[in-house]
C-alpha positions as CSV (number, residue, x, y, z in Angstrom):
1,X,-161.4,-84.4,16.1
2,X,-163.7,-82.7,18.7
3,X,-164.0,-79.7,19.0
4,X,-164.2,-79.1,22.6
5,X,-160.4,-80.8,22.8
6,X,-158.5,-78.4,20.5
7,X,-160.2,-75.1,22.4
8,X,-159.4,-76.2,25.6
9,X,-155.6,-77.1,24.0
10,X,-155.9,-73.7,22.6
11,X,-156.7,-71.7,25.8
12,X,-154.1,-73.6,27.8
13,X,-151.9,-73.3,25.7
14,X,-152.5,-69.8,25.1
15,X,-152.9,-68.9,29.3
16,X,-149.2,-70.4,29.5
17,X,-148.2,-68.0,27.2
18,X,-150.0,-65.0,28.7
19,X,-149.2,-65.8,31.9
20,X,-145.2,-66.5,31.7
21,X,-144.8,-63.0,29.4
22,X,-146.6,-61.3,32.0
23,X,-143.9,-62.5,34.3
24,X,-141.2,-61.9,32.7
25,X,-141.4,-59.1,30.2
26,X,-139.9,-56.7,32.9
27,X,-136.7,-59.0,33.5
28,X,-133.6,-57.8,32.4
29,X,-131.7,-60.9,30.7
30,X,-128.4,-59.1,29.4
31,X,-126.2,-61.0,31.9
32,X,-125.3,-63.9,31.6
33,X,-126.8,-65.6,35.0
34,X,-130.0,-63.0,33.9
35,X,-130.2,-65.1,31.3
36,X,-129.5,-68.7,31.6
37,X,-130.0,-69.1,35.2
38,X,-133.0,-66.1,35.6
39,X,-130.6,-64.2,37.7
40,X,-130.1,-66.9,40.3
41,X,-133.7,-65.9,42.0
42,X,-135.2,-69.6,41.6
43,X,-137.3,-70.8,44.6
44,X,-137.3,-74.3,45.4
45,X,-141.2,-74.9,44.3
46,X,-140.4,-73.7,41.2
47,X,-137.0,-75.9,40.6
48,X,-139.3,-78.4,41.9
49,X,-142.1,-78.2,39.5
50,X,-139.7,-77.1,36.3
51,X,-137.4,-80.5,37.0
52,X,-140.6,-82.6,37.5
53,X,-141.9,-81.4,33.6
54,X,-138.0,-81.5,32.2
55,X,-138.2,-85.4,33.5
56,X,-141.3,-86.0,32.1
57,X,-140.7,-85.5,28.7
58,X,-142.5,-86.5,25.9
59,X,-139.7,-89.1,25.6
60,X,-140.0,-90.6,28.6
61,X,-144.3,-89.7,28.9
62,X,-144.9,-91.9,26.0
63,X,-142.0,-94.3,25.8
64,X,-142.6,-95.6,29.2
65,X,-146.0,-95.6,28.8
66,X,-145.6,-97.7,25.9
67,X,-143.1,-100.2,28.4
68,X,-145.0,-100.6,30.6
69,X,-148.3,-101.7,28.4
70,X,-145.6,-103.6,26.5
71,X,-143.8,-105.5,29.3
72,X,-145.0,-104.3,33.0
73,X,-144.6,-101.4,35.4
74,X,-140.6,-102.3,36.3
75,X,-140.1,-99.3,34.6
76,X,-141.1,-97.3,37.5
77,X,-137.8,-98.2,38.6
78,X,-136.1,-95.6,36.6
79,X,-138.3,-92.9,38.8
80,X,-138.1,-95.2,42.5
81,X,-134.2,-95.0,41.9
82,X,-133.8,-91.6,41.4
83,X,-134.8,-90.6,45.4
84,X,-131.2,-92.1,46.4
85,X,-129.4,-90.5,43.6
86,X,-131.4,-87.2,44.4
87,X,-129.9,-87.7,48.0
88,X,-125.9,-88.1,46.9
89,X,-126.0,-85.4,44.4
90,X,-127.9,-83.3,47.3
91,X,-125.1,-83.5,49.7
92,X,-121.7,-84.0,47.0
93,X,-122.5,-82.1,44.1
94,X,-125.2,-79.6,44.5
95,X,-123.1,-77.7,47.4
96,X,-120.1,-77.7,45.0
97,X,-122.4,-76.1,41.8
98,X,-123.5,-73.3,44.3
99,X,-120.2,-72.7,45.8
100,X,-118.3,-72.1,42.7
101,X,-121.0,-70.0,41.0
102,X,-120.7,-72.0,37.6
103,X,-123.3,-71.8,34.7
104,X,-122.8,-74.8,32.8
105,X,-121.3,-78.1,33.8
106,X,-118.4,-77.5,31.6
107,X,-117.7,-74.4,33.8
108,X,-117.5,-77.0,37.0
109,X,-115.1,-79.9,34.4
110,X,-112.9,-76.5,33.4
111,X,-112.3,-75.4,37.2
112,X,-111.7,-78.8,37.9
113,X,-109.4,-80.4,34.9
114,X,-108.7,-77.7,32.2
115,X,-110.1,-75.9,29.0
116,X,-109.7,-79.6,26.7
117,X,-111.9,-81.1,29.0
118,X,-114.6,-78.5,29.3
119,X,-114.2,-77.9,25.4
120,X,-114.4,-81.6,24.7
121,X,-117.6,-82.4,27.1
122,X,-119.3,-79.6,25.7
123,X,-118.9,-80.6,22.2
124,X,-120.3,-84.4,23.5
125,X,-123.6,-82.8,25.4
126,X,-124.3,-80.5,22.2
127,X,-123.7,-83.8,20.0
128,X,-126.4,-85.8,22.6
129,X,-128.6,-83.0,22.3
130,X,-129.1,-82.5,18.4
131,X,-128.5,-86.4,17.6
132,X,-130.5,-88.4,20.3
133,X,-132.6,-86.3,22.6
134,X,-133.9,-83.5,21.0
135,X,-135.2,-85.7,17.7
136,X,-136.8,-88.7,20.0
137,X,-138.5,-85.7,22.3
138,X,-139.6,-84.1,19.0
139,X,-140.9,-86.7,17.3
140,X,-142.7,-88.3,20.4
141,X,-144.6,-85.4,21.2
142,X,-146.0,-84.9,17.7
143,X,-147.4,-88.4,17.2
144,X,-149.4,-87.9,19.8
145,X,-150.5,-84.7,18.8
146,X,-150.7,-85.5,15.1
147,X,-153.2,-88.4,17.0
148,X,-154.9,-86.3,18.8
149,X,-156.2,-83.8,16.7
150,X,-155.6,-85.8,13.2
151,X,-154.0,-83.0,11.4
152,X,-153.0,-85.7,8.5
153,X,-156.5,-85.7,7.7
154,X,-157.1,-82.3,8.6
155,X,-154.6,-80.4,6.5
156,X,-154.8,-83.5,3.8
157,X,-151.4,-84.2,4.2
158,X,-149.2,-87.2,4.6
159,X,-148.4,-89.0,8.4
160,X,-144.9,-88.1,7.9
161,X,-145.4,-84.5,6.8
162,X,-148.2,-83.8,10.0
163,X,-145.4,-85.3,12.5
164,X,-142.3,-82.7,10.6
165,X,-145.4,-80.0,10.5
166,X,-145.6,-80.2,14.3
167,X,-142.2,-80.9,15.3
168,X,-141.1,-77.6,13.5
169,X,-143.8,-76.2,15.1
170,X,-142.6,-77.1,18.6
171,X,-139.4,-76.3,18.1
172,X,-139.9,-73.0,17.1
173,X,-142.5,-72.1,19.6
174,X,-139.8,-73.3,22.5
175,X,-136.7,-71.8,20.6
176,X,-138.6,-68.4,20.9
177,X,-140.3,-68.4,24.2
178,X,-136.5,-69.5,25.8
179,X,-134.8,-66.7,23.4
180,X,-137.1,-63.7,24.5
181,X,-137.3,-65.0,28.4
182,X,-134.2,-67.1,29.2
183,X,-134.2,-69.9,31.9
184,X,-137.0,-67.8,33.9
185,X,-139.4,-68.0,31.3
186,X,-138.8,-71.7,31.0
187,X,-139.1,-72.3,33.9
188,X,-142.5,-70.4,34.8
189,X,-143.8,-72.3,32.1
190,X,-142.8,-75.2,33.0
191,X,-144.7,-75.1,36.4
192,X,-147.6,-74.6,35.1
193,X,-147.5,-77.3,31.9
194,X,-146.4,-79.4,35.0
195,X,-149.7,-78.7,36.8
196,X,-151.7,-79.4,33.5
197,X,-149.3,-82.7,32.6
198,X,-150.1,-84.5,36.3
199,X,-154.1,-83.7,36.2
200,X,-153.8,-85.1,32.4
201,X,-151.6,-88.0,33.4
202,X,-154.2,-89.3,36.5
203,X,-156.6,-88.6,34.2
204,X,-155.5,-91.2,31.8
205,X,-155.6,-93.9,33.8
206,X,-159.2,-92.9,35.0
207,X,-160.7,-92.6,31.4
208,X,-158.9,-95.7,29.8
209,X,-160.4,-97.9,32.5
210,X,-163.7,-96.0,32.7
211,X,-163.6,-97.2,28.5
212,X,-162.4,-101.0,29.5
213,X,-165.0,-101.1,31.7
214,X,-167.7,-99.8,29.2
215,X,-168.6,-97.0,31.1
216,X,-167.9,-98.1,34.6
217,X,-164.6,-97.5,36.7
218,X,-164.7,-100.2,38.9
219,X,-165.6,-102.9,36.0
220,X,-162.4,-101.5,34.1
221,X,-160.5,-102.4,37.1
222,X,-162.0,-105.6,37.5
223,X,-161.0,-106.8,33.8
224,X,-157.7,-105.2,34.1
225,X,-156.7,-107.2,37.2
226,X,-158.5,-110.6,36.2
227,X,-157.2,-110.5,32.7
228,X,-153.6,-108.8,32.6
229,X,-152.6,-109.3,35.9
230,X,-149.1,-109.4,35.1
231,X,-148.8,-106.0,33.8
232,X,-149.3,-104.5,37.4
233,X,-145.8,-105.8,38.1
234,X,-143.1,-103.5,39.5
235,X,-140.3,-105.9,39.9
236,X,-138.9,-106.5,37.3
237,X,-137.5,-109.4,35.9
238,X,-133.7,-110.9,34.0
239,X,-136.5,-110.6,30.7
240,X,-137.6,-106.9,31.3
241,X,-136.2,-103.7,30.3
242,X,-135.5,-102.9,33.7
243,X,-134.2,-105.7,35.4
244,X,-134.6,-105.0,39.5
245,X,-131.3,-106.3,40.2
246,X,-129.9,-103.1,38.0
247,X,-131.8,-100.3,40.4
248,X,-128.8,-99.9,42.6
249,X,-125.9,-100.5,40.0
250,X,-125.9,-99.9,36.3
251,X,-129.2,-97.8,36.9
252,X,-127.2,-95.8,39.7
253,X,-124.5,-94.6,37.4
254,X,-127.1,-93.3,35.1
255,X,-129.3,-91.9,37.2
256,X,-126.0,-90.4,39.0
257,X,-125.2,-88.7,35.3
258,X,-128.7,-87.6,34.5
259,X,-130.2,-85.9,37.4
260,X,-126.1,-84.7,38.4
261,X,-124.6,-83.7,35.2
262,X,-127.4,-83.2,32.4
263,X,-127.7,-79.7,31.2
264,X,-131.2,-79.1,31.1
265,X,-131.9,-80.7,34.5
266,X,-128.6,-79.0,36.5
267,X,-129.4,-75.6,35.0
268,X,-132.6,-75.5,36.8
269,X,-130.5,-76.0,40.1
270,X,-127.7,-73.7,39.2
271,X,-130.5,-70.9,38.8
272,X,-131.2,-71.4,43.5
273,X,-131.7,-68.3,45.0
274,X,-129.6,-70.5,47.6
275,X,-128.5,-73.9,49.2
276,X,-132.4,-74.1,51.1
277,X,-134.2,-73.6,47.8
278,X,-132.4,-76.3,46.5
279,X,-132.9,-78.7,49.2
280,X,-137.0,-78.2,49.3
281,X,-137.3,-78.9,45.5
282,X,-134.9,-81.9,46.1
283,X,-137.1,-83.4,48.9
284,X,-140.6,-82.4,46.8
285,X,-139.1,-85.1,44.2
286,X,-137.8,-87.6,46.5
287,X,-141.5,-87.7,47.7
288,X,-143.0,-87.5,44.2
């Protein structure tokens, strides 16, 4: 492992902290909206940049990452899509959020149905949560750290002890950090991982072609588009994982549930200082 690569991990890592206690150590978080909504005080760039690093998982950062070297780059479509969904739940459901001052989206199902629904739902997203995202995020991110900086040879240990090692690790770090600062802490941290994720993710591209190409950029290129052509592909086909014909029907509905119902992306939303701070992070992602 270099060196050079855990420091700079270390100081990012360790300015994100700095920085995001520095902001929020004065907040008062014993109200309910103080705390999971940072007092409804949200601007739009940082909705903006906090939804862009919640998307981004490292679910969906290596998964369809590993799609796309698999199959081809269809699975853009899951991102392309979203700007019409982005749209409808801009002008149906967003108003209706902000309007009824709700905190979760078993708030808005209880005002709508009753308490069985709102206690059923909420019982389904915690279920979700523990059983299929939270695991798969988890255990995503700490393969490629465990990669990166080899800690099953570092620490002598086995691969599958080094990936529970830094899954624990993560977990506790973010249990603790969204404890002591609630969404607002979160979120600060958020926009600034989000900064560091999109010059790492350009970068990728850059250095993995700059290694294809022996040293050069351009010869990289060159090989990549005379010998795998057909991975550049962004429509997809019957065959691929995401077929084009689904972008505007099955791929809707979930994209409709995702960005319009999903806890950790709504809540983000729910914590607008208003209607307009909602509508400029909405049109930042429609253009990302």
């Amino acid at each position: 492992m270099s060196l050079t690569v855990f420091l700079s991990f270390l100081l990012f890592t360790g300015f994100v902290v700095i920085f995001t206690y520095r902001k929020v150590k004065r907040d008062q978080h014993h109200s309910k909206d103080g705390f999971f909504l940072g007092g409804r005080s949200l601007t739009g760039g940082l909705i903006a940049s906090s939804l862009i690093l919640t998307n981004l998982s490292a679910t969906s950062f290596v998964g369809m990452s590993a799609q796309a070297y698999t199959n081809n780059m269809s699975v853009m479509g899951w991102e392309v899509a979203s700007g019409v969904t982005l749209v409808i739940i801009a002008l149906l459901l967003v108003p209706r959020y902000l309007k009824q001052g709700i905190t979760t989206i078993p708030d808005f199902l209880e005002s709508r149905y009753d308490m069985s629904v709102k206690k059923f739902v909420t019982l389904l997203f915690l279920c979700q949560y523990v059983i299929n995202i939270l695991p798969t995020t988890l255990y995503a991110g700490a393969v490629v750290l465990a990669e990166i900086f080899d800690i099953k040879d570092l620490l002598g240990i086995t691969e599958f002890q080094s990936i529970a090692l830094i899954s624990a690790t993560i977990g506790l770090l973010g249990f603790f950090y969204a404890i002591y600062g609630g969404l607002k802490a979160v979120v600060i941290a958020d926009t600034i991982n989000g900064i560091g994720l999109i010059i790492g993710g350009l970068m990728i591209p850059v250095f993995g072609l700059i290694a294809l190409g022996h040293g050069s950029f351009s010869a990289g290129l060159d090989t990549l588009l005379s010998a795998a052509p057909e991975k550049l592909q962004s429509v997809g086909s019957e065959k691929d994982p995401l077929p084009f014909s689904t972008l505007f029907t099955g791929l809707l509905l979930v994209n409709l549930y995702y960005w319009g119902t999903d806890q950790s992306i709504v809540q983000r939303i729910l914590g607008a200082k208003n209607l307009g701070a909602v509508d400029l992070c909405l049109n930042c992602e429609r253009r990302r």
